[in-house]
Every structure is written in structure tokens, then in C-alpha cells.
Steps between C-alpha positions, in 0.01 A plus 500: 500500500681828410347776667681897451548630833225722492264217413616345813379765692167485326454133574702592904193749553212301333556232749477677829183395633238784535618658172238457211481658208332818596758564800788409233460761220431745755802443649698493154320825414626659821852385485540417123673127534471212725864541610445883629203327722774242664703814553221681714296245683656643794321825278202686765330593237428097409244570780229657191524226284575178760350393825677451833504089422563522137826792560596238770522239190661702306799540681525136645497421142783804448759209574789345257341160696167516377665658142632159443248313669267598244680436166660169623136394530414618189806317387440203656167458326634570156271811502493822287423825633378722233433904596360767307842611448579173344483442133236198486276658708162447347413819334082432503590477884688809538205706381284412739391731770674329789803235330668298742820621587689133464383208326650150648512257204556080474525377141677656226128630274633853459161705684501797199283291273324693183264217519402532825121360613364421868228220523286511870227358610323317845712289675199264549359485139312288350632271221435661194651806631825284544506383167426870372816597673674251449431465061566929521809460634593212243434699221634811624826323588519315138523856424762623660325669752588467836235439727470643842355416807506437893561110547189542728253155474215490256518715152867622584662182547312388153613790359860400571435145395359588180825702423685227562260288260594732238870505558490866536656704817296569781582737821358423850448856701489398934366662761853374712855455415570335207613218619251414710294255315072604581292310483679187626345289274599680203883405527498277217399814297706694602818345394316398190495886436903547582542192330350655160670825501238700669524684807388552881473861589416730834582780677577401833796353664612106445354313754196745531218333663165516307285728651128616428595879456757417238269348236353839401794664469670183293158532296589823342867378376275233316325747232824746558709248304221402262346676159163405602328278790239228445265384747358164471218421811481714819268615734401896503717531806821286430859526503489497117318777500764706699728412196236646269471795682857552488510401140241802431700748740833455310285462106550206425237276278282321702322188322232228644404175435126524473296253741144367583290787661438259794799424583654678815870455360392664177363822649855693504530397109183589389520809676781611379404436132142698564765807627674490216781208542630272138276210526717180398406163399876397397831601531477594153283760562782685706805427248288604233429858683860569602568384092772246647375214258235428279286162504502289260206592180335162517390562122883478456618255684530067385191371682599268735392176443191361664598243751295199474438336886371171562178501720710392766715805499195752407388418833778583671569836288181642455458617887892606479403801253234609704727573808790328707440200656696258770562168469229382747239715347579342172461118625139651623401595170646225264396124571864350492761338749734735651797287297267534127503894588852539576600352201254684240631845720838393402442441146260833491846666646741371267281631186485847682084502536532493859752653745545495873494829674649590838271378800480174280184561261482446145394751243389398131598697164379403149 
């Protein structure tokens, strides 16, 4: 990690606890660098901009100790520190009203993407809003678009997936420090994201615990970093909707997946899209409005050739278009042993009709 002096400082004053944004650029606007503000926090005049506790902080932390405390952590991990004085800061980021001073970044998916897009939704949605996320983010990523989210459960950690699907990049945003893997359960995915060339991203501290009052705050880095945001299920009141929010406060494109009118998890969507949001039905729809690719004219294209299924195998494909189904719900539906099923799924896989999809479903294209 090669840092200038100066962006040492930066990162030196970031990390004193107490210090957020806000309380950072004021102090750089009253003493123009982050060095001049290790020079005076003995400084009374620290008492306008800091309280007692937080001046306390800062000059514990004014310590060669703590100096190289903090950068053999970062070491340690094998983690970048990136600044707004640092060339690969994310310009969409920098523009927003209140950019995080330091960025701590796993993964080597350089964060200053021109195809940027952010994918959010409920972390307890339905299925069909996990496949929407998850079939977005696989054609986004087939695009070259790197797809953006929070690693949270539900639409975000389908989001992620379906990047991966489409062997595209994907960036994780946390609400702790990077290397702190949250949710638990999602560790797998999370090297599967370093793994590909993508990235895990946050603003606090390695080692930062996850803590309520930091998901808000991590929310607006999500659509900071992104041309536009999507929102796939959520409830009126929802943590997606704080990235929405955010997304509209810094103008950026906000798009929805359109969902039943009865559905609780659809009201935030459909909302939006009365108020004026992009409705979407495929990731198509948003690569087609930033003009990064075109679909395919299917009055030009070969037509593909019609597959011709034994009954046999029409029974077990015929549900699989109409949405993803498990294993177990499939040996409900079709009248064959468990052994006669596994082996027409196997064949179905090997001629690409079928595929499996994370959480172990199956999914049918013709």
C-alpha cells in the first residue's frame, strides 16, 4: 500500500473514533490538511469543532504508537486505503454531498467504475424477487457492469450471486470493517466475491463491529459509487428505501421492478414507479438507457432451434420456466423416484435447459 505522507494523515485522522465526515471537512476547512490538525490537537480552539471525549481521542490517537498501529493493521490484512486525495478515489463518490473521507478496500476491483449500478432490495423477499435480482445482476455483469450492493441477506446477496453467474465483477459495501464477514452465513460469498476480482468495501476501521447505526450511513456509499440504483421488493419503510432516498439526494437514476399491488414487499417499487422511478422488467431495460449495449434484434438473429423434450422431461421443465423450484418441490410435482429425477436433472443440465442456482433450485431456459 503506498500512501504520500499527507494521505497518511488523511487515513491517521479518519480513524480516530468520534470523527465522521461532517466533523472531518470541518476540521480540514479550518486548518487546510490533516497533518496541520495533528499539529494542533493540543489547539483550544479544537473546542468549536470537537467535544471534550472526541478532543480527548484525538490526542490519544496523536501518538507514533497508534501511527503504526493503524497501518500495520491495514497491512496485515492486505488492505487498501483509498482518500479523496488519492487517485482511484471513485469520482461518482466524491460528488456527493457528504463522501467518506477513507475508503478501506479487500480485493483488487478498482472502485472508479464507469459502469457502475447498485441492485437493493428486502432482505426477506420473496422468491421471485431473488431471481429478479439475481438474472439483473447476470446480465448487467455479462456487460461489464459492475454490480453493487450490501452483502445483506435476501435481494443483495442474489444480487451478488447473480454477478458472479455472469462472470462479471461485483462490489460488497458493509456496514463494519471490511474484513469482518456479516452476515455469518454469507462467508462462502464473500470469498467467492475476492475470489472473482471484485471487492469488499467500508468506511470504518478493520475489525469494526457491525452496528445498527452504521447501515444508513454504509447505504449512501451504495448509490454514491453507482450510475443508478434498482430496487427489487421492499416494504414502504425499509432499509432499501434509505438507499433510494439517498440515491434521489445525490441524482442518481432510480429504477423499480414493478410488483403485484397486493403484495406488501412490492409497495416501495410500485411506489416509486407511480412518483416517477424507471420501471424495469430486465436488466436490459437499464443497459439499454445508459446506451452500454444493445439487445440482440430477434428479427436478426439465427433462431435457435426448438428443443424437442420427451414427455418425461416436459414435465420436469415446464414448471422450471414458470419460476425456481427446489429439488423437493420438484419430486411433489412430477410422479418419479428420487433416483429417475436426478438423472433426467442431470441430463436436462448437461444440454443447458436447466441450471442450478445458489440456495440449490433449478431454473429452466428454452
Amino acid at each position: 500500500m503506498n500512501l504520500s505522507t499527507m494521505e497518511q494523515y488523511w487515513v491517521w485522522l479518519s480513524s480516530v473514533e468520534g470523527i465522521g465526515p461532517k466533523r472531518f471537512y470541518r476540521l480540514i476547512s479550518e486548518y487546510g490538511d490533516a497533518r496541520c490538525v495533528w499539529d494542533n490537537a493540543d489547539d483550544d480552539k479544537m473546542k468549536e469543532f470537537l467535544p471534550a471525549a472526541t478532543r480527548k481521542k484525538l490526542r490519544d490517537a496523536r501518538s507514533e504508537q497508534y501511527f503504526y498501529t493503524l497501518f500495520a493493521r491495514l497491512e496485515k490484512c492486505n488492505m487498501r486505503a483509498i482518500t479523496r486525495l488519492s487517485d482511484d478515489y471513485p469520482e461518482l463518490l466524491s460528488r456527493i454531498y457528504d463522501p467518506p473521507a477513507t475508503l478501506y478496500v479487500l480485493g483488487a476491483c478498482p472502485l472508479d467504475n464507469a459502469r457502475s449500478f447498485a441492485i437493493v432490495g428486502s432482505r426477506r423477499c420473496t422468491r421471485d424477487g431473488q431471481r429478479a435480482a439475481r438474472e439483473f445482476a447476470e446480465v448487467l455483469a455479462r456487460e461489464d457492469v459492475a454490480v453493487i450492493s450490501g452483502m445483506a441477506n435476501g435481494v443483495d446477496t442474489a444480487a451478488h450471486e447473480g454477478a458472479l453467474i455472469g462472470y462479471g465483477r461485483t462490489i460488497a459495501l458493509l456496514g463494519c470493517g471490511a474484513d469482518v464477514i456479516y452476515p455469518q452465513e454469507n462467508e462462502e460469498l464473500y470469498h467467492r466475491i475476492l475470489d472473482s476480482g471484485g471487492a469488499i468495501v467500508s468506511e470504518y476501521l478493520p475489525g469494526t463491529p457491525p452496528l445498527r447505526s452504521y447501515f444508513p450511513a454504509r447505504n449512501r456509499i451504495i448509490s454514491g459509487l453507482s450510475r443508478g440504483v434498482l430496487i427489487v421488493e421492499g416494504a414502504e419503510k425499509s432499509g432499501a428505501m434509505i438507499t433510494v432516498n439517498a440515491a434521489l439526494d445525490q441524482n442518481r437514476d432510480v429504477f423499480a421492478v414493478p410488483g403485484s399491488i397486493y403484495s406488501p414487499l412490492s409497495a416501495a417499487p410500485n411506489r416509486l414507479i407511480v412518483e416517477g422511478a424507471i420501471p424495469a422488467l430486465s436488466g436490459w431495460d437499464i443497459l439499454e438507457h445508459y446506451r452500454w449495449a444493445e439487445r440482440e434484434d430477434p428479427a436478426r438473429s439465427a433462431p435457435r432451434p426448438k428443443l424437442e423434450l420427451d414427455p418425461e422431461d416436459d414435465q420436469i421443465v415446464q414448471p422450471l420456466l414458470e419460476q425456481e423450484l427446489s429439488f423437493d418441490e420438484l419430486a411433489n410435482l412430477v410422479d418419479f423416484p428420487i433416483a429417475k429425477l436426478n438423472s433426467h436433472l442431470t441430463m436436462l443440465e448437461l444440454r443447458g435447459i436447466i441450471v442450478k442456482v445458489p440456495g440449490g433450485m433449478y431454473r429452466a431456459y428454452l
